[in-house]
C-alpha positions as CSV (number, residue, x, y, z in Angstrom):
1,X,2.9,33.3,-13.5
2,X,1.4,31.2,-10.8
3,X,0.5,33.1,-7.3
4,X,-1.5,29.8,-5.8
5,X,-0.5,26.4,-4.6
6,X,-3.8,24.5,-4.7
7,X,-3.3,21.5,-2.6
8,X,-4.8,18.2,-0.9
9,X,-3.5,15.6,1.1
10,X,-4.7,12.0,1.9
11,X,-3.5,10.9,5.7
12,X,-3.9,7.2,7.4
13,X,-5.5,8.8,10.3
14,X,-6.9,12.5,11.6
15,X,-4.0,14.4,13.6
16,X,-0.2,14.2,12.8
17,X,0.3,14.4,16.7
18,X,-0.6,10.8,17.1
19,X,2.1,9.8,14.3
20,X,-1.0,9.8,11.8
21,X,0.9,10.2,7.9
22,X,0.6,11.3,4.3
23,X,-0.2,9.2,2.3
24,X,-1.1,11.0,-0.6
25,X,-0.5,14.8,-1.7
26,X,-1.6,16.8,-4.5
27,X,-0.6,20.1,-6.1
28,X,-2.0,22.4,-8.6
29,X,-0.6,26.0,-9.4
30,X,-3.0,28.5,-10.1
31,X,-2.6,31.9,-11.7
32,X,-3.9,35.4,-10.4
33,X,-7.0,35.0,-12.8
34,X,-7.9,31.3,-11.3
35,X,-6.6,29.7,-15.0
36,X,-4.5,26.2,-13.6
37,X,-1.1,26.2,-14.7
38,X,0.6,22.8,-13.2
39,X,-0.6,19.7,-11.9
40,X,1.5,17.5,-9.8
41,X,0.6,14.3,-7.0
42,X,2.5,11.2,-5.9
43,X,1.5,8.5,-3.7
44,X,3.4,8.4,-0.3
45,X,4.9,5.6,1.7
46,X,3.8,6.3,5.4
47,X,6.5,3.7,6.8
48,X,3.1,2.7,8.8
49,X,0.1,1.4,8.0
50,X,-2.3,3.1,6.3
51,X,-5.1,3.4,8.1
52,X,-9.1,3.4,6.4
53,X,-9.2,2.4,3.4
54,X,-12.6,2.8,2.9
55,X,-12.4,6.4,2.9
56,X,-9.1,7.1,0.9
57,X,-9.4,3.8,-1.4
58,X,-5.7,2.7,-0.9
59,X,-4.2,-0.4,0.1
60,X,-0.7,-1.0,1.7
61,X,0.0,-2.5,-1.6
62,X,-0.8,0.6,-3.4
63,X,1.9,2.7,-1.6
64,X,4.7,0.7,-0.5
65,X,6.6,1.2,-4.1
66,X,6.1,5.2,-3.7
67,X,8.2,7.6,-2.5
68,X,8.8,8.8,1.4
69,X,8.0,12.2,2.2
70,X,11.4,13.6,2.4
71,X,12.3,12.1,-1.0
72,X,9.3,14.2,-2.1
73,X,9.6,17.1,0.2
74,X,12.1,19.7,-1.8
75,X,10.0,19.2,-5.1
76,X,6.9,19.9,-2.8
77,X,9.0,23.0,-1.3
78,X,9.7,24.2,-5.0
79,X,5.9,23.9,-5.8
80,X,5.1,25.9,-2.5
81,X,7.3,28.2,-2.3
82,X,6.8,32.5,-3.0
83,X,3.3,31.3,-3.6
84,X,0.0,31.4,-1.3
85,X,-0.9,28.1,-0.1
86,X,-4.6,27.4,-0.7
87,X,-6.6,24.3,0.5
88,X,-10.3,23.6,1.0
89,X,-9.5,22.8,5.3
90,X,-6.5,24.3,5.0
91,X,-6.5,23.8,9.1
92,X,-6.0,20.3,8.7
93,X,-3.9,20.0,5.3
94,X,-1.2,22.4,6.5
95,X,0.0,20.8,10.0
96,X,0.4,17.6,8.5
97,X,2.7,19.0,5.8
98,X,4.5,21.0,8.8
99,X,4.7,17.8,10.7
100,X,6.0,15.9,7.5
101,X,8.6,18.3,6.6
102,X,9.7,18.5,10.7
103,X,10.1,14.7,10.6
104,X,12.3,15.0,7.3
105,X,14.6,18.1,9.1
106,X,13.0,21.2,7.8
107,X,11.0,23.7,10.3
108,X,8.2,25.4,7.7
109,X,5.7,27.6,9.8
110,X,2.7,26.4,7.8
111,X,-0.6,26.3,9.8
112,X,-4.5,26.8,9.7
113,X,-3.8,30.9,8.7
114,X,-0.9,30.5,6.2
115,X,-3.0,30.9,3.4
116,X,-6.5,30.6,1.6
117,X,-8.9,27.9,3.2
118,X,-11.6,27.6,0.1
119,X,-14.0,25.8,3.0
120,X,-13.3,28.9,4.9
121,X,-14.3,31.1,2.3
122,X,-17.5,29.5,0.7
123,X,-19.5,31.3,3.8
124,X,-18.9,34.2,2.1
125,X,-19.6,33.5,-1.7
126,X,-21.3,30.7,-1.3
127,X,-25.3,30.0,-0.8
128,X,-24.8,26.8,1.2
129,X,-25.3,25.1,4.5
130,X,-22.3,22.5,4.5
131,X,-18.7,23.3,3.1
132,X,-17.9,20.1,2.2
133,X,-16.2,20.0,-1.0
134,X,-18.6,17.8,-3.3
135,X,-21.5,20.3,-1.8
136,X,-19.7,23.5,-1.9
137,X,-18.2,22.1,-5.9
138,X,-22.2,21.0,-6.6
139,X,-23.4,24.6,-6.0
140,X,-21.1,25.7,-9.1
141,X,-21.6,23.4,-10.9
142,X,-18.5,21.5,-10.8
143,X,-18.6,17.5,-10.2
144,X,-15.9,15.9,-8.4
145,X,-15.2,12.5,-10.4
146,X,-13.6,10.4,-7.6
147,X,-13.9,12.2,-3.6
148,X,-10.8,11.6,-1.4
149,X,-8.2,11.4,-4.1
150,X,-5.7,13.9,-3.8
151,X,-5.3,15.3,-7.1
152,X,-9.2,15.1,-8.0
153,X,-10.3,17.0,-4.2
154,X,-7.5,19.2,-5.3
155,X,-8.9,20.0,-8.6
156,X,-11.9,20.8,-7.0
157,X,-10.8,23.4,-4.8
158,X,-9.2,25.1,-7.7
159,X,-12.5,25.5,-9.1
160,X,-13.6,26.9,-6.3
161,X,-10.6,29.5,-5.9
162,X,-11.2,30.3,-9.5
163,X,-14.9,31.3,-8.9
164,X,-14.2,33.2,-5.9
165,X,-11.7,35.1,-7.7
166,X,-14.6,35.7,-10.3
167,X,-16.6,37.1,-7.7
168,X,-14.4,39.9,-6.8
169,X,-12.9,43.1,-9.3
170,X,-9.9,42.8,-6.6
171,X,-9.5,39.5,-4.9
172,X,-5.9,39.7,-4.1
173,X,-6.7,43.1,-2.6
174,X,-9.9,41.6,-0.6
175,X,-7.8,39.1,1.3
176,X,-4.8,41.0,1.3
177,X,-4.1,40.1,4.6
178,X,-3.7,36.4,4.4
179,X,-2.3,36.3,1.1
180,X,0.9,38.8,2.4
181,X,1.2,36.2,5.7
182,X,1.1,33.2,3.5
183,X,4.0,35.1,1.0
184,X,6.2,35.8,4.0
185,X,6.6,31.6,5.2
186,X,10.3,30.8,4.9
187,X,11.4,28.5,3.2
188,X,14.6,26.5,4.2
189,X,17.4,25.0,1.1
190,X,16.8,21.4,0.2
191,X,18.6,19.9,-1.4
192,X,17.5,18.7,-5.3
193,X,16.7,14.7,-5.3
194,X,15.3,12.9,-8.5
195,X,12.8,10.8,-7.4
196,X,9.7,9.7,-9.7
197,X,6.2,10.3,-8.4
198,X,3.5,7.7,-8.5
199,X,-0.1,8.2,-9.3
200,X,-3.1,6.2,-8.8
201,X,-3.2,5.6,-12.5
202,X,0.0,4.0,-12.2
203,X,-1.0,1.2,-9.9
204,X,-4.3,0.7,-11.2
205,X,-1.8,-0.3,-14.5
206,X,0.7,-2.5,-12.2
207,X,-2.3,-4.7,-10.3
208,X,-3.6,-6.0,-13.1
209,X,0.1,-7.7,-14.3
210,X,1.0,-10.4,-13.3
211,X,4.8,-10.5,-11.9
212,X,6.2,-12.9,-14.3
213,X,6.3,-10.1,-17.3
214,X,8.2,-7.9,-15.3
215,X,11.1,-10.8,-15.8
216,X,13.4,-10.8,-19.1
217,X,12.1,-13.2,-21.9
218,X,14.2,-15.3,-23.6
219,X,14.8,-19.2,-24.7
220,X,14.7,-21.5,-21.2
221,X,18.4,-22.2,-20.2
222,X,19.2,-24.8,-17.5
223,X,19.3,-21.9,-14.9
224,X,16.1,-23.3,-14.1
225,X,17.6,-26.6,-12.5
226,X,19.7,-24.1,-9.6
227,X,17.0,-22.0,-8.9
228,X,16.9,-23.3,-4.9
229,X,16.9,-19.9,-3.8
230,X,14.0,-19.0,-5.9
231,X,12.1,-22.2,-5.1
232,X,12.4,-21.4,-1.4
233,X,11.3,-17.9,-1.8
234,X,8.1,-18.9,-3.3
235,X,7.6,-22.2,-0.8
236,X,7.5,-19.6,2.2
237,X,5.1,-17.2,0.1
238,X,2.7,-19.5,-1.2
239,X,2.0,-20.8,2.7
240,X,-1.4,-18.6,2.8
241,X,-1.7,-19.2,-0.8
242,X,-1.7,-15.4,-2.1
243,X,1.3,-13.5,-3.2
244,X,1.3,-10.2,-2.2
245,X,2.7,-7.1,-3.6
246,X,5.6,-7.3,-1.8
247,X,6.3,-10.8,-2.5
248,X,6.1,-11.0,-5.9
249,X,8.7,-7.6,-5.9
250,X,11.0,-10.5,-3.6
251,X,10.5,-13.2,-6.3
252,X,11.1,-10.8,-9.2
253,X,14.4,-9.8,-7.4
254,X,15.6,-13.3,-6.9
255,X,14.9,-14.6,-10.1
256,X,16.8,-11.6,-11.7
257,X,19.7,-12.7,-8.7
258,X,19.7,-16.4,-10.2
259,X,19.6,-15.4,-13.6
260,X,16.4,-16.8,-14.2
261,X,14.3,-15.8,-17.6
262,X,10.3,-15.6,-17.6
263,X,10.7,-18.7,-19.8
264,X,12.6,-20.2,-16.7
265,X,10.6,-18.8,-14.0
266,X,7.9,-20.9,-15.7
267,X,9.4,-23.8,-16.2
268,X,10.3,-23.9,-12.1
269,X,6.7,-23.2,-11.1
270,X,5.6,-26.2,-13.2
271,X,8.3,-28.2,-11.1
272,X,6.8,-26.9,-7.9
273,X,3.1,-27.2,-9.2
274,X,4.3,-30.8,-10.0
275,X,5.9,-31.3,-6.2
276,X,2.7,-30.0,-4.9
277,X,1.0,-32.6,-6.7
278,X,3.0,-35.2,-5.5
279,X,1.6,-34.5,-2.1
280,X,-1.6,-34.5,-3.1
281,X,-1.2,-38.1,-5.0
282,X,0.6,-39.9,-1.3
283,X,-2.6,-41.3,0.0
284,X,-3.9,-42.2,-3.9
285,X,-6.6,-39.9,-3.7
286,X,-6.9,-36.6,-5.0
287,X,-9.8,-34.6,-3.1
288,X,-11.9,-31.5,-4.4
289,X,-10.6,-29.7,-1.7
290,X,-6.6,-30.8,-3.1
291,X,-7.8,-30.4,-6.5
292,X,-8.7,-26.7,-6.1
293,X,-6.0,-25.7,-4.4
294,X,-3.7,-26.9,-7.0
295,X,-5.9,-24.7,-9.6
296,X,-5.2,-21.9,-7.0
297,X,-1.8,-22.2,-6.7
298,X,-1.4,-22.2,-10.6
299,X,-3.4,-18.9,-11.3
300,X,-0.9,-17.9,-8.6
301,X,1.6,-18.5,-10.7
302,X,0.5,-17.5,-14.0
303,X,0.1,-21.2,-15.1
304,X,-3.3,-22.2,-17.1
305,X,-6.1,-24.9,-15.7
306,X,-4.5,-27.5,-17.8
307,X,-1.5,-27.2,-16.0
308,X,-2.9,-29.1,-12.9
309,X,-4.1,-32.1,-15.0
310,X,-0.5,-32.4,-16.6
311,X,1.3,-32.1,-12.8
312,X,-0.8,-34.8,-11.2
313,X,0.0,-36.9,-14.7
314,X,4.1,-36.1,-13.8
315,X,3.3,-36.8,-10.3
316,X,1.6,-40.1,-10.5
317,X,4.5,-40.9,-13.0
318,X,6.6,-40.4,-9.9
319,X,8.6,-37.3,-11.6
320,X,7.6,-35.3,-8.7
321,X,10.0,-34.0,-6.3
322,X,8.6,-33.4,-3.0
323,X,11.2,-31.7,-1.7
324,X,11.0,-28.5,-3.7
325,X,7.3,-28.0,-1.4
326,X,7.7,-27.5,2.6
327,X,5.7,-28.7,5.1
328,X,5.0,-25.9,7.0
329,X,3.3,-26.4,10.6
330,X,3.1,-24.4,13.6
331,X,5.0,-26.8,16.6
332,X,4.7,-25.9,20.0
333,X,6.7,-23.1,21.5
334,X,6.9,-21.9,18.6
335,X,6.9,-18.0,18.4
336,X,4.3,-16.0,16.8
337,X,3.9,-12.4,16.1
338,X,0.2,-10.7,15.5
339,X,0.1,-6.9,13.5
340,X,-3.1,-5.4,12.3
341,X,-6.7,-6.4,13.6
342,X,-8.5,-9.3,12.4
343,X,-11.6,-9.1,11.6
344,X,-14.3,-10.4,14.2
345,X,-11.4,-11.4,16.7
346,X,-10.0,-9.1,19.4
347,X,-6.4,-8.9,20.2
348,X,-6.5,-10.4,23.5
349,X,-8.2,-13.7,22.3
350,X,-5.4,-14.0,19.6
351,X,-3.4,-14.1,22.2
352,X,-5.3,-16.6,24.1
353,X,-5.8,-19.3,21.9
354,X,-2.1,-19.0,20.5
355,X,-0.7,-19.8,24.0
356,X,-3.9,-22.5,24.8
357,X,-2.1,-24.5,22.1
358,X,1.7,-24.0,23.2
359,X,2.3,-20.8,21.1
360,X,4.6,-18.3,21.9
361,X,3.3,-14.9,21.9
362,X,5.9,-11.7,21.3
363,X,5.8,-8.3,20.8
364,X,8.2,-7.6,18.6
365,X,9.9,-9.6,15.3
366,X,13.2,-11.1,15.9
367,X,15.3,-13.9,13.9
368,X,13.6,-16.5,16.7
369,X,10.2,-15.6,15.5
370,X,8.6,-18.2,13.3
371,X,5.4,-16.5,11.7
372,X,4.1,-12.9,11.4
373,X,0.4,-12.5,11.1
374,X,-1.2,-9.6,9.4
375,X,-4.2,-8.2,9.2
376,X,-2.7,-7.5,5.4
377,X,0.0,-9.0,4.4
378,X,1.3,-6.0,2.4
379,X,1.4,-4.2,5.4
380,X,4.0,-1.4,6.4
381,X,4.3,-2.4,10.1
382,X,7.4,-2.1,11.4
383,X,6.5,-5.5,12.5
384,X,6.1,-6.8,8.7
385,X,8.9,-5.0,7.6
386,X,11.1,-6.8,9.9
387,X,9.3,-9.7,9.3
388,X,10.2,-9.3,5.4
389,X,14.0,-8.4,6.2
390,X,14.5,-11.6,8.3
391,X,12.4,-13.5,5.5
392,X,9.8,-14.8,7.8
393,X,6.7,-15.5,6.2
394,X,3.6,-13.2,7.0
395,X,0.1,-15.1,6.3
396,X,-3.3,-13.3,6.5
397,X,-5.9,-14.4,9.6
398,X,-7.4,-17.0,7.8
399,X,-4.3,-18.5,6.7
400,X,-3.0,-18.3,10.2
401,X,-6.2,-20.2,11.5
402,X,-5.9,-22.9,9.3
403,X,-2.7,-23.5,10.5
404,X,-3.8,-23.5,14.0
405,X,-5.7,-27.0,13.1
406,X,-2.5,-28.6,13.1
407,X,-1.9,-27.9,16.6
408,X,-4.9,-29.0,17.6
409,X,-7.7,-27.8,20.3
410,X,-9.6,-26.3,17.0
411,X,-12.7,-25.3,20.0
412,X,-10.3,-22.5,21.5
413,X,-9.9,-20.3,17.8
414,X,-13.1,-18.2,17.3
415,X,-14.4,-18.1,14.2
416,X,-13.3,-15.0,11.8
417,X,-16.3,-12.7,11.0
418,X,-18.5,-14.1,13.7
């Protein structure tokens, strides 16, 4: 029988006192002789963005699909519960899961002493300087394979448990103390909910397809021809020319809502490739600049190179129809919303050059807001999710810059990166 609860948690920020999440949380059950019985981890959606990415290696994108803490929390409870809690840091794993389960109802007493801290306890079998986890796995000879992934920091402080426990004829005994505290939390009844964890092996599987195959195949019907609502769905996402994660889960949706096949869905972005070439083709010349954003907007789509060649020959053939593509431009007064940093820019010249050209600057999303800009547009802002319930588009900085031109004073907008 298990008697520890190995875990590990990836956050978007340091302290769940200023509204810092989970984002990540791994489990591993360990038996009294240090042999791992049970592995378990999910991804986590914060409801907030995610904070750096450079240290945990996820995106916005990677999480927004997963599971919310209190879906997760009474299969977490279950893991944790009659057994002692062990972490390597356990002083800053343990409050955010206290602050996690408090937001989702449920008061658990679990702190910096309710349970094992492997960082804590390398001083004393341990011949090492730092307690990191890679140095403190290094010295017995255990290498982490990827640092500041739940499941993989987790696995290594269950090495590290297991050759403490080595050291000891009674380690149970030796830290008696701690081991009866962290026995006696309580546990409050949750209630059982189904919900399907996902890993980081799962996503790494889901970025690399391309939305259209998540759409039924079959022969092309003439659903195609009444797929407005569709066309307009992918007008408003193509405007910064990327389809994010979250987009391509809106267009998947309303293709299945309009009936539309992956044999149809294709057929409709050659009409709007086509449409796009038709504005290209009005002044008779097709630049480098129009050419490659036509090869960029088919990759988009899941369309090959040739596919541009053969909608400038429909276009020129006048079988284009312009309407299907929008004409998106910022107008004066219109009202714009800004989440996330940009890189390069502060917040307050954003501002600035958005009113120098007539822009109206808010704080918050409404149905009278005309753009949201995002540092990424994947992002779990409240702002972008309201943005995304309205349907409003959200464009990237660059995007939103380009746009900019069209209003003109171009020597107001810093440039990005600078």
């Amino acid at each position: 029988m298990s008697r520890y609860a190995v875990i590990d948690v990836e956050t978007t920020g340091f302290s769940p006192a200023h509204n810092h999440r989970i984002l990540e949380v791994a489990v591993i059950l360990v038996d009294s002789d240090g042999d791992i019985v049970y592995e378990w981890d999910t991804l986590i959606n914060p409801l907030r963005d995610i904070g750096a990415t450079d240290i945990h290696g996820l995106t916005a994108a990677d999480v927004y699909s997963a599971p919310t803490f209190d879906q997760i929390a009474p299969k977490l409870a279950a893991l944790l519960k009659g057994r002692v809690p062990v972490a390597h840091n356990l002083s800053f794993d343990a409050p955010f899961l206290a602050a996690e389960f408090a937001r989702s109802g449920y008061v658990v007493e679990l702190d910096g002493d309710s349970g094992l801290c492997t960082m804590k306890l390398a001083s004393h079998y341990l011949p090492v300087s730092s307690r990191a986890l890679e140095t403190c796995c290094d010295c017995i000879g255990y290498s982490i394979e990827s640092a500041h992934a739940a499941l993989e920091d987790a696995r290594g402080a269950a090495q590290l448990l297991a050759y403490y426990i080595e050291q000891e004829d009674d380690f149970p005994g030796h830290w008696a103390d701690e081991i009866s505290a962290a026995q006696r939390i309580a546990w409050p009844a949750m209630p059982r909910i189904m919900v399907k964890p996902m890993s980081r092996k799962s996503i790494a599987a889901r970025r690399e397809q391309h939305f259209l195959w998540r759409l039924p195949s079959r022969a092309p019907s003439k659903a195609h021809a009444k797929a407005d609502s569709y066309l307009a769905v992918l007008d408003r996402v193509l405007l910064d020319r990327r389809i994010s994660h979250h987009e391509a889960d809106e267009l998947v949706a309303v293709a299945k809502m309009n009936g539309l096949s992956r044999e149809d869905a294709v057929i409709t972005h050659r009409l709007y490739l086509t449409a796009l070439a038709g504005l290209a083709l009005e002044d008779g010349i097709v630049t480098c600049d129009e050419r490659s954003d036509l090869k960029s907007v088919a990759a988009l789509l899941g369309l090959s190179a040739d596919s541009v060649d053969s909608a400038l020959e429909s276009a020129a053939q006048e079988q284009a129809q312009i309407g299907l593509v929008g004409r998106f431009e910022l107008k004066v007064g219109d009202a714009v919303v800004f989440t996330g940093e940009a890189p390069g820019i502060s917040r307050a010249d954003l501002e600035y050059q958005a009113r120098a050209v007539g822009l109206r600057v808010t704080g918050g999303v409404s149905r009278k807001t005309t753009l949201v800009v995002a540092a990424d547009p994947d992002s779990l802002s409240g702002k972008a999710r309201r943005a995304r319930s309205l349907g409003i588009p959200i464009v990237d900085y660059p995007a939103y810059l380009k746009l900019l031109d069209s209003l003109g004073c171009p020597e107001v907008r810093p440039a990005l990166g600078s």
